[in-house]
C-alpha positions in Angstrom: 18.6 37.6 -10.1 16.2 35.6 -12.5 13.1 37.2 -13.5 10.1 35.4 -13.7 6.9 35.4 -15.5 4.0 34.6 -13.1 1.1 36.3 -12.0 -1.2 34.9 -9.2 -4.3 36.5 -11.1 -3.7 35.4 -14.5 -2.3 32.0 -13.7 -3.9 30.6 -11.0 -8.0 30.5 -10.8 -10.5 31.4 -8.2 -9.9 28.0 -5.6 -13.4 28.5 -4.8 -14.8 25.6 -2.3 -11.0 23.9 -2.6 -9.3 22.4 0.6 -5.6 22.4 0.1 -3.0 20.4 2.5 0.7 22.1 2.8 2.8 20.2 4.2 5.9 22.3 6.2 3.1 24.7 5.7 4.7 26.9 9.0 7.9 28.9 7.8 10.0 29.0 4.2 8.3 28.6 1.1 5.0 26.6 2.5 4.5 29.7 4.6 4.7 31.8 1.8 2.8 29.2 -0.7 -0.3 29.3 1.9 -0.3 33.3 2.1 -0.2 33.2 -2.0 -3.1 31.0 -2.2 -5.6 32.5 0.2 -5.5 35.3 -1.7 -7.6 33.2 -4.6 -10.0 32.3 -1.6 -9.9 28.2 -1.2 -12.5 27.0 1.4 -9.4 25.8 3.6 -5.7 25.6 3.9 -4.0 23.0 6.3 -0.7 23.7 7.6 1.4 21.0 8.8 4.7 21.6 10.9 5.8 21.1 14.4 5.7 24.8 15.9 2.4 26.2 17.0 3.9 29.9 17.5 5.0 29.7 13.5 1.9 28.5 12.7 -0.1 31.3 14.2 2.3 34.0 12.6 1.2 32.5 9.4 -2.3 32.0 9.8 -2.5 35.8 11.2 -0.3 36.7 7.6 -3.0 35.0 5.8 -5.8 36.6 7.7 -4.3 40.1 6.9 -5.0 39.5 3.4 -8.8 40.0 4.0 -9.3 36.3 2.9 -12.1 34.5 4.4 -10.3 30.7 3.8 -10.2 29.3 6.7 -6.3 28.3 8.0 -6.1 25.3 10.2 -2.3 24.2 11.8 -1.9 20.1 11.9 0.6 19.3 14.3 3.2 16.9 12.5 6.7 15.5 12.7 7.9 14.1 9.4 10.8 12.9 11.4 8.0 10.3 13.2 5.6 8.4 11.0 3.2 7.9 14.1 3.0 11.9 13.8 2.6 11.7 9.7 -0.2 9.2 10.4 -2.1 10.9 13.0 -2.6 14.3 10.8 -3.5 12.3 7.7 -6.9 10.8 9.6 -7.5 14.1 11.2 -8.1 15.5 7.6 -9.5 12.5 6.2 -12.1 12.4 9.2 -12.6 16.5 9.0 -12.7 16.6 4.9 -15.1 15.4 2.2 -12.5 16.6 -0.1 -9.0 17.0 -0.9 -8.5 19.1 -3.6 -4.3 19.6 -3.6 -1.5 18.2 -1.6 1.5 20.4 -1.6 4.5 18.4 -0.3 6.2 20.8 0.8 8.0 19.9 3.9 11.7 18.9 3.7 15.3 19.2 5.6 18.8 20.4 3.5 22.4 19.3 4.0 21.7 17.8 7.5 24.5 16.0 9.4 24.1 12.4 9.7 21.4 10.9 11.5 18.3 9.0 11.5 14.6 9.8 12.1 12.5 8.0 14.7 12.1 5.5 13.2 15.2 4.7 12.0 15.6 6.0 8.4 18.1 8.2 7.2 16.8 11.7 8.3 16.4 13.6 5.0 15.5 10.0 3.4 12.5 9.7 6.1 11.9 13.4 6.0 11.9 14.1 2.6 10.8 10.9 0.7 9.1 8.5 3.6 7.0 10.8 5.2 5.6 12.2 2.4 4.6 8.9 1.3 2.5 7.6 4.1 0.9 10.9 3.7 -0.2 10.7 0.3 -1.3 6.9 0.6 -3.0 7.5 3.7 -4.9 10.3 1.5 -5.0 9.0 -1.5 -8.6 7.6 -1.6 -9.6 11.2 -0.7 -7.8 12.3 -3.4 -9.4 10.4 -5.9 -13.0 10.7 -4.6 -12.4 14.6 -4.9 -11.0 13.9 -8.0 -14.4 11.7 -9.3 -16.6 14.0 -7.8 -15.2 17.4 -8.6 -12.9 17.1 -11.7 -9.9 17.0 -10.4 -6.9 16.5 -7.4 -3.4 17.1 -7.8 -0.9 15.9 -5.5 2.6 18.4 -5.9 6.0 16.9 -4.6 8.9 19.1 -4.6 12.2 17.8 -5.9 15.5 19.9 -6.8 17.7 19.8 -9.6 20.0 18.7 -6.6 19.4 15.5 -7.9 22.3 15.5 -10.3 24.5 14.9 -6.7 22.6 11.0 -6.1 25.2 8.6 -6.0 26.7 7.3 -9.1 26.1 3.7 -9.7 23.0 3.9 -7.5 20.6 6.3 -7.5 19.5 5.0 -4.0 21.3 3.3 -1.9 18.2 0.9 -0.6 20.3 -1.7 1.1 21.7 1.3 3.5 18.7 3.6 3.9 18.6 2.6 7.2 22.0 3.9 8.5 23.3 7.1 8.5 25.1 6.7 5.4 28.0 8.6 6.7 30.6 7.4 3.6 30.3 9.7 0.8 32.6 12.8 0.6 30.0 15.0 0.0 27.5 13.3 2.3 25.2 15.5 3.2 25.0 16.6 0.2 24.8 13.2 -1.4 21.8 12.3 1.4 19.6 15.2 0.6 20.3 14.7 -3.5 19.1 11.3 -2.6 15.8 12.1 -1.5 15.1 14.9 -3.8 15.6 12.0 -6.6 13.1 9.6 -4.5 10.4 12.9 -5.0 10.8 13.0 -8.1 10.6 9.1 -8.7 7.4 8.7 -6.5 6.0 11.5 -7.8 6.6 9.9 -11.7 5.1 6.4 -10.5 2.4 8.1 -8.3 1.4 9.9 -12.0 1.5 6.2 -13.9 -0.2 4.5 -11.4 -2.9 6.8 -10.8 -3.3 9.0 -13.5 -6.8 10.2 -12.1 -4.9 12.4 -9.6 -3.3 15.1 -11.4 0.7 14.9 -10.2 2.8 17.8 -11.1 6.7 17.4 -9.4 8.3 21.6 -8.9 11.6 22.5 -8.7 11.1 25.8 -6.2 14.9 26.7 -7.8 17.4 28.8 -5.1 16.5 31.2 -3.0 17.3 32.6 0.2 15.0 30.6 2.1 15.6 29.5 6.1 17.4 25.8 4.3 20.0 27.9 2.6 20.5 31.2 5.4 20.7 28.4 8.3 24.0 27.0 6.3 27.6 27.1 7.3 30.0 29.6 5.6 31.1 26.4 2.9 27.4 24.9 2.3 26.2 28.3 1.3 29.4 28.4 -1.0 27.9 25.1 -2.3 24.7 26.5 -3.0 25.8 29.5 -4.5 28.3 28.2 -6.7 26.1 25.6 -8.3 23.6 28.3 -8.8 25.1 30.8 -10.4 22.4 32.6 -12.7 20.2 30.6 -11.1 19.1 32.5 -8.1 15.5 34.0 -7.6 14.5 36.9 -5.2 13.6 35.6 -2.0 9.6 36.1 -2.8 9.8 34.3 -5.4 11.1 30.8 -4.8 7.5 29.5 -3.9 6.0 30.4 -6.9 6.6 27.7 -9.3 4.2 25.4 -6.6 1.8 27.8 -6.4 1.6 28.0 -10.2 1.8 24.1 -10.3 -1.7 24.7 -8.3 -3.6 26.7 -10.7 -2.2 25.9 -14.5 -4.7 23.7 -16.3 -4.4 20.1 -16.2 -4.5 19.8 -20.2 -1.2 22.4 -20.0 0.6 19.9 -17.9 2.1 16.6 -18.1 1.5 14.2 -15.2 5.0 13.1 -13.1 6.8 16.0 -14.9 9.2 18.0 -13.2 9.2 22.0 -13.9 11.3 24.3 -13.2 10.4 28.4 -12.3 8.2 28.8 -13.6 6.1 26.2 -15.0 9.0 24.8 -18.0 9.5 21.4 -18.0 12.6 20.3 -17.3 16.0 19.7 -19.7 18.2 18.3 -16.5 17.1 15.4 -16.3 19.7 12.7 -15.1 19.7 8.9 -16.1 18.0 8.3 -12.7 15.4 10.4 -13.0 14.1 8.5 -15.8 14.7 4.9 -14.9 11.1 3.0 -14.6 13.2 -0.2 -12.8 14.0 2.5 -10.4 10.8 4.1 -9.8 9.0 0.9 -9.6 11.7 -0.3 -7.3 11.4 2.6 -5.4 7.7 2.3 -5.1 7.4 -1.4 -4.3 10.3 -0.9 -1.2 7.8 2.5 0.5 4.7 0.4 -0.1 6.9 -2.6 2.3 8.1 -0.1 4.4 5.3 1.6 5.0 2.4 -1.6 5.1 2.4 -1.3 9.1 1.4 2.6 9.2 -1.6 2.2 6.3 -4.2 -0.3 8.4 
């Protein structure tokens, strides 16, 4: 196993007065990302996910730790935009402030399929949903950012990336089918969306580079995405890991630090990988400006009916 250097004291402040949004904030490493950061005793922590009993587990987890933040479950799909749209205005009607926006939340190596409304499920998951999220709270963001000094917006990616399809990237013309062709599809799919993450999260930096936009790489770990695999996905992960591979409590702290490490220390739209290097693995894709602004300019189309 890797060993890391991070310490929750020494690199991560008091979050004194902070509200802090996690999306897929129920089980894996949001769970453990939300128990992490009580413990430096933010005003509030939202939880997005879709299952109420997780939630409470969590919230009780986090109450355990003698914290006084206050926890609060947001009911959300990311496979339904309606869902996406509905917890956004519930925190901006609830919140003066936004101070981070983990997004977190994310599907691996699914079988083909599409989300409700009609994306390619890890696209719409991963990449889409995320999106409306972080345009529907973006003016938050930046008044927290004018009036308090900062916000910071934190998309997770994977070095997973390297799998996007050659000659492509993103297959835009066919995000809206299952995408069923590639040998290594599901693999292909997720690698797909984990590049979109990390090319929203780039543009989101060079557009607005008032909100603070740090992109982590969690690295492997035997989270619920890998243990739930069959016998020759886990072989996949494995393999292409090998060295790689962190103790189970650790594969959430590169987000958490991505929380606390002083914005003059980090480079907006970077990715980092555990914890807190910036990355060497980056493919031509990932630094393509057509493609990000391409990317960019097809969510904003896509997602002009959700943001009135």
């Amino acid at each position: 196993m890797v060993k890391l250097d991070f310490n929750l004291e020494r690199d991560v402040p008091e979050l004194t007065g902070k509200v802090i949004l996690i999306t897929g904030g129920t089980n894996g490493l949001g769970a453990a990302a939300a128990v992490m950061l009580a413990r430096r005793n933010p005003a509030k922590i939202y939880i997005t996910g879709r299952n109420e009993s997780a939630a409470q587990h969590v919230i009780a987890d986090i109450k355990s730790t003698g914290t006084q933040t206050e926890t609060v479950w947001l009911r959300c799909d990311h496979a339904n935009l309606a869902s996406v749209k509905e917890a956004a205005e519930v925190v901006s009607a609830k919140e003066s402030r936004l101070d981070v926006l983990m997004a977190n939340a994310g599907v691996m190596a699914r079988p083909p399929g599409l989300t409700n409304d009609g994306y390619e499920l890890q696209f719409g998951i991963n990449h889409v949903a995320h999106a409306l999220l972080i345009r529907k709270l973006l003016r938050l963001l930046q008044k927290t950012a004018k009036e308090h000094g900062e916000a910071r917006v934190i998309p997770i990616s994977s070095l997973a990336f390297v799998l996007a399809p050659r000659g492509h990237g993103i297959v835009f013309d066919d995000l809206k089918t299952t995408q069923e062709y590639w040998i290594l599809g599901k693999w292909q799919r997720y690698a797909q969306s984990k590049l979109a993450n990390l090319l929203y999260g780039r543009e989101l930096a060079r557009r607005y580079p008032e909100i603070v936009t740090l992109v982590a790489d969690p690295g492997p770990s035997n989270t619920g995405l890998v243990s739930n695999l069959g016998f020759l996905d886990k072989m996949i992960v494995y393999l292409g890991n090998i060295g790689r591979f962190l103790d189970v409590d650790q594969g959430h702290w590169n987000q958490v630090w991505a929380v606390g490490v002083p914005k003059d220390q980090a480079k907006g739209g970077e990715l980092y990988e555990p914890v807190g290097k910036p990355s060497q693995a980056y493919t031509h894709w990932c630094l393509d400006s057509n493609l990000a602004e391409r990317l960019w300019d097809w969510t904003e189309e896509e997602l002009r009916p959700w943001l009135t």
